[in-house]
N, C-alpha and C positions, 0 to 999 in steps of 0.2 A: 676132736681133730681140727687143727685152724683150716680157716678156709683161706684157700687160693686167691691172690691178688684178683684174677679174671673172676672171682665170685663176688669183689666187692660192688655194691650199688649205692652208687652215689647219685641226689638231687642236686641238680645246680641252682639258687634259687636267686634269682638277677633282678636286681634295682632297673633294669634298661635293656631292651635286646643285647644281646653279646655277637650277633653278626645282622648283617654284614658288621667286620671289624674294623671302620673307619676312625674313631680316635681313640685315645690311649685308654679310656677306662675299657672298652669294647676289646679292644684290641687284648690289654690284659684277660678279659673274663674269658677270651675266643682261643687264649692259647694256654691256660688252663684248662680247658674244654678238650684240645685237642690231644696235649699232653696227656693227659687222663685216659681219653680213647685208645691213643697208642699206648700207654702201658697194657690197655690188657682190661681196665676198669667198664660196668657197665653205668653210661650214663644218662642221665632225664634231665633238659633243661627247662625250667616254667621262670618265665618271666610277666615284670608289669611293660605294658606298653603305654606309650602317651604320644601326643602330637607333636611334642618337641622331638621325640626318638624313634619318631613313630617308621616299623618294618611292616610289610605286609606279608605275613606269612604265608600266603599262596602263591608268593612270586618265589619263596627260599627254594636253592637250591634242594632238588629232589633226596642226593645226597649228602646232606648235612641233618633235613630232617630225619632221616633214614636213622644216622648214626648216634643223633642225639635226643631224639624227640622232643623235638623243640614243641613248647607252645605259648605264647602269651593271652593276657588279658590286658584288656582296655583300662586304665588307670587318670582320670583326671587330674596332671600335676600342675597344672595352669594356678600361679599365684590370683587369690581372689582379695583383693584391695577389703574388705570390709571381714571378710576373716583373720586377715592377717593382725588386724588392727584389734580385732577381739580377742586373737591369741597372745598379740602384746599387752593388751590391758589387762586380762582377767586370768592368763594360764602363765603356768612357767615352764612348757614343754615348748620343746624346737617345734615351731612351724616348720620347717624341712623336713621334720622326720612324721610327722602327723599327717602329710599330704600323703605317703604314700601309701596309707590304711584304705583298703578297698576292699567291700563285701565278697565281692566276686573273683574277685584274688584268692581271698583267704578260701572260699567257700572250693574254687579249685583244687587250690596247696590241701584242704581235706580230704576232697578225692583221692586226688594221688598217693598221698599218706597211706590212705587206706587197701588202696591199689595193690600196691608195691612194698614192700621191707626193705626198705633201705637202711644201708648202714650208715651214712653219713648224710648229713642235709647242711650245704655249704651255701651262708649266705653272703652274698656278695654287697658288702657297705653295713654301717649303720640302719642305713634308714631304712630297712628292712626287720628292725629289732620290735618292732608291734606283733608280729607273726612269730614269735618266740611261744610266747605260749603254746598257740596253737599246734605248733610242730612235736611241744612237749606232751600233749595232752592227746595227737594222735599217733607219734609214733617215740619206740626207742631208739632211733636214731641218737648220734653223736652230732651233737650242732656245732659245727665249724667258720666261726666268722672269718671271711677276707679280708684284711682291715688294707684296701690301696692305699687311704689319708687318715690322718687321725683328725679327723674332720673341726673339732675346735681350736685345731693350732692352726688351719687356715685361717678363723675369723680374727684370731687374737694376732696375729700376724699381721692380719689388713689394719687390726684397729691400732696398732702400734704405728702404721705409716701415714695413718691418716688424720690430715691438718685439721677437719674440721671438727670443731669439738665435738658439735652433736652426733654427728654421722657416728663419729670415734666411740660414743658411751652407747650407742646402739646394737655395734660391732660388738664390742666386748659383754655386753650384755645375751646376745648372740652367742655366741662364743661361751660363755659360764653356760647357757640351757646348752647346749651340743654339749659341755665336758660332764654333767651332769647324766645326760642319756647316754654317753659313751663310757660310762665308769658302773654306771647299773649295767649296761649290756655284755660289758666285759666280763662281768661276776654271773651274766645267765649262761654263756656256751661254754662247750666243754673243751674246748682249746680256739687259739686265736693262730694266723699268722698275716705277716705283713708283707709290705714288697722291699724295704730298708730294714736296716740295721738301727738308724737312729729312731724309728717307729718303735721298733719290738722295746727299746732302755726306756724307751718314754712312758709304755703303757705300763710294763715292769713297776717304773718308778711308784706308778700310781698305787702300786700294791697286789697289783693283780696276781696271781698265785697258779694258774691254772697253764698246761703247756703251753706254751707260746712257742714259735721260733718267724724266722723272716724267709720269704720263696720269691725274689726279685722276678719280676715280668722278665717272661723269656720272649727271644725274637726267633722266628724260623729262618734258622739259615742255609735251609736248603732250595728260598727261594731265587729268582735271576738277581745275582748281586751286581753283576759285569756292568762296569761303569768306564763309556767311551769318557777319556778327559776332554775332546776337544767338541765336545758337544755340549761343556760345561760353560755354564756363560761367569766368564771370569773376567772383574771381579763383579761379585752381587751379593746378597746381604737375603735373607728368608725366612719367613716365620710361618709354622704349621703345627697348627693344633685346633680343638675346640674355641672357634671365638665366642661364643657363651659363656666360656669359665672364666669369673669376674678377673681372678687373679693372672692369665691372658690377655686379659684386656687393659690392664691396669700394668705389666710389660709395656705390651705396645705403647702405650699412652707413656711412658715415662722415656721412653727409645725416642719419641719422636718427640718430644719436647726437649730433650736434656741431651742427645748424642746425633739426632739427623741433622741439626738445623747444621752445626760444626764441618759433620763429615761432606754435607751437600756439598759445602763451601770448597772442601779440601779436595773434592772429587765428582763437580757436578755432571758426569757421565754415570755415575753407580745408582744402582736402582735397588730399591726394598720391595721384594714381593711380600706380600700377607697373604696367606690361605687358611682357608679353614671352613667349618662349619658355622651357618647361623652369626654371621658377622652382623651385628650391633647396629643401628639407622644412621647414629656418631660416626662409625667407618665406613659404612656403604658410601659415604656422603664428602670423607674424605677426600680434598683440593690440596695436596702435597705434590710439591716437585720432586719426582724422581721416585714417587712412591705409590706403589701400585695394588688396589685393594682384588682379589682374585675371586673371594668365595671359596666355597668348597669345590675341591677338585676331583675329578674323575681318578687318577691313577695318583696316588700320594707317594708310590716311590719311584715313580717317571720327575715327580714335579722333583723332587731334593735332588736326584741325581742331575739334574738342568744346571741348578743352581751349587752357590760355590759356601756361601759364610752363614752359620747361624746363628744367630745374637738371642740369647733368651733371658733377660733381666730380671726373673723371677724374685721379690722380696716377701712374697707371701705364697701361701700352699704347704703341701706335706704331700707323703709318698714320692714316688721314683716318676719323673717325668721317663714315660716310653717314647716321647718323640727321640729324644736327646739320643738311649739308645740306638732307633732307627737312623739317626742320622750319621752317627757314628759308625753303625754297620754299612753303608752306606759310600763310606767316606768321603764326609763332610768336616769341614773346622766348627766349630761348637764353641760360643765364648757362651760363659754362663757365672751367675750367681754361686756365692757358696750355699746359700737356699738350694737353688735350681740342680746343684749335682747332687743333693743329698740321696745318701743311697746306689749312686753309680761309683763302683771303683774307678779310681783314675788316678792319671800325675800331669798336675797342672804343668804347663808347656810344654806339655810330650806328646798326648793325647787328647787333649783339649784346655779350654785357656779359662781361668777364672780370673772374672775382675767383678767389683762390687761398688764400683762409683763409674759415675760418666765419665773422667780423666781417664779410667782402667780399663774401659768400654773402647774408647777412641784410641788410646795406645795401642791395644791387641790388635781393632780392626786395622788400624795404619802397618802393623807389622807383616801382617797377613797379606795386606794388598801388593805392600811394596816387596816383599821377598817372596817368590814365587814356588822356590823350593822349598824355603820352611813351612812356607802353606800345605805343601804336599809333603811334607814330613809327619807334621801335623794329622791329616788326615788319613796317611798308612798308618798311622801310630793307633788311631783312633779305631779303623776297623779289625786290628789285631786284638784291642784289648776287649770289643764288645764278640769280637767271634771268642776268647776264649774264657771270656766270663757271664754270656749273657747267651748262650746254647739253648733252647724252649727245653733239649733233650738232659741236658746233665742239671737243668733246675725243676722239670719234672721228677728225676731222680729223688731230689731232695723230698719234695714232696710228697711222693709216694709212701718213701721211709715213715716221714712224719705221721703219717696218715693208719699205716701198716702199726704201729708203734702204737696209737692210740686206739686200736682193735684189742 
């Protein structure tokens, strides 16, 4: 007799706390979590914790542990200079993914194994493929990888943009051990899925054989979306996300060197907010007119709803930028990379605007500034298309199937 959805038990098994759900990888794990709950699924989340992501689990809300049994463990991911340089010289495994090997981790993930029967053990990233065995040697679980990024097409991305030669043969060197560990890993679970569409052909391409399909990060949209316009500081220009992820930062760093200096000139009343998490000692330190560094903020959709233009110059990364989403749910204008929309459906100048050079950067912004209604065309345009293709509830759907299918 099959068993009932509400009988399925699933592990969530998390690279990083997944709440609080402050940026997009978080944010992603925390509504697959939820999505899951509301179908009807029983769920256990174990993660690593570390000081860069670090949650204190005795502050979580009462219920959310309730719902999901959250627990993590203490995980050392602090880069150590003299490791690193050992794993350059003598190994040919990603340092990235080797960091996140922890006894006590693993020694946990056995417990619970043991614990509980679970039918799926879904792990979230690559670098969580060392715990493969172990999952396979305690339990029959169906091992489910998340794949957000295909994690060495962000290195070989940077190394293509970048001038310096050295840096460049490091990067791509980089980039071959992650394609390496990511092509064994794909051949150990028993189906994969991703957040794009250009993710799933890629991994495909490589040969991979086993189900795959794509379940794009959903946004809940039954949170307060009501957006006063004349509370909106129009015009202004915004960036929010992780400032830790290289390839955000390396945005930034290209916006302000090749598209601020221009637009100051054309508009020195308009101001660049930055927010985000864990902003860089480079930005802390930032002495820009007109451009203002924030940090991490308290409320992430009080700050977008303030603000009017989102400029994301993305030339490296992989997976679905979630901000992009939120900000479009939101209704926000969105200029972006054809990088950067990968994975979001859209129609460029209807729903947001793609440009891939500074010229196509300063164009769109000047468009937006000077016509006030096309700006707001733009932006209805934009929350119609994320409310009717980016629902947490009709892409949990998806998932579920996917998931039911592989039972």
């Amino acid at each position: 007799m099959p068993q009932k959805k509400s009988a399925l038990k699933i592990l969530q098994f998390c690279n990083k706390p997944s709440f609080p759900p402050k940026d997009g990888g978080a944010i992603g794990m925390n509504n697959v979590s939820e999505g899951l709950i509301e179908a009807g699924f029983n769920l256990k989340i174990l993660s690593a914790n570390s000081k860069k992501h670090f949650v204190e689990v005795a502050n979580l809300p009462n219920e959310y542990i309730t719902k999901t049994s959250f627990e993590a463990v203490m995980v050392d991911l602090e880069i150590h200079p003299v490791k690193a340089i050992m794993n350059l010289l003598f190994s040919n495994r990603s340092y990235n993914i080797i960091r996140f090997y922890n006894n006590e981790l693993a020694q946990r993930l056995i417990e619970i194994l043991k614990e509980t029967d679970f039918d799926f053990v879904q792990i979230e990233s690559i670098f969580l493929k060392d715990y493969i065995p172990i999952i396979r040697a305690n339990s029959k679980a169906k091992i489910i990888l998340r794949a957000p990024n295909v994690e060495h097409v962000i290195w070989e991305r940077l190394a293509e943009i970048e001038t310096n030669n050295l840096k460049k043969a490091y990067l791509k060197m980089l980039s071959k051990r992650l394609k390496a560990e990511e092509i064994f890993t794909f051949n150990q679970v028993d189906a994969i899925y991703t957040v794009t569409p250009e993710d799933q052909l890629l991994i495909e391409s490589l040969g991979i054989k086993i189900p795959i399909t794509f379940v794009p990060t959903g946004i809940d949209v039954t949170k307060n979306l009501e957006l006063n316009e004349e509370e909106v500081e129009f015009p202004s220009l915004f960036h929010i996300g992780a400032l830790d992820w290289f390839p955000n930062q390396e945005a930034i760093k290209w916006l302000l060197q090749n598209v601020w200096p221009q637009l100051h000139s054309e508009f020195p009343n308009l101001k660049f907010y930055i927010a985000g998490r864990r902003p860089p000692k480079w930005m802390t330190n930032l002495q820009v007119d007109g451009v203002e560094v924030i940090g991490e903020v308290e409320n992430a959709d009080q700050f977008i709803k303030s603000k009017a233009i989102m400029p994301v110059p993305l030339f490296s990364g992989s997976g679905m930028r979630v901000k992009i989403i939120e900000a479009m749910m939101l209704k926000k204008a969105v200029i972006t990379t054809s990088i950067g929309i990968e994975g979001i459906i859209h129609h460029d100048g209807q729903n947001v605007l793609i440009a891939n050079t500074a010229d196509e950067f300063l164009m769109a912004i000047r468009k937006l500034i000077s016509d006030r209604i096309y700006y707001q065309g733009i932006c209805n345009q934009a929350f119609e298309n994320a409310n009717r293709h980016y629902s947490n509830k009709i892409l949990t759907d998806k998932l579920v199937d996917f998931l039911t299918k592989l039972k």
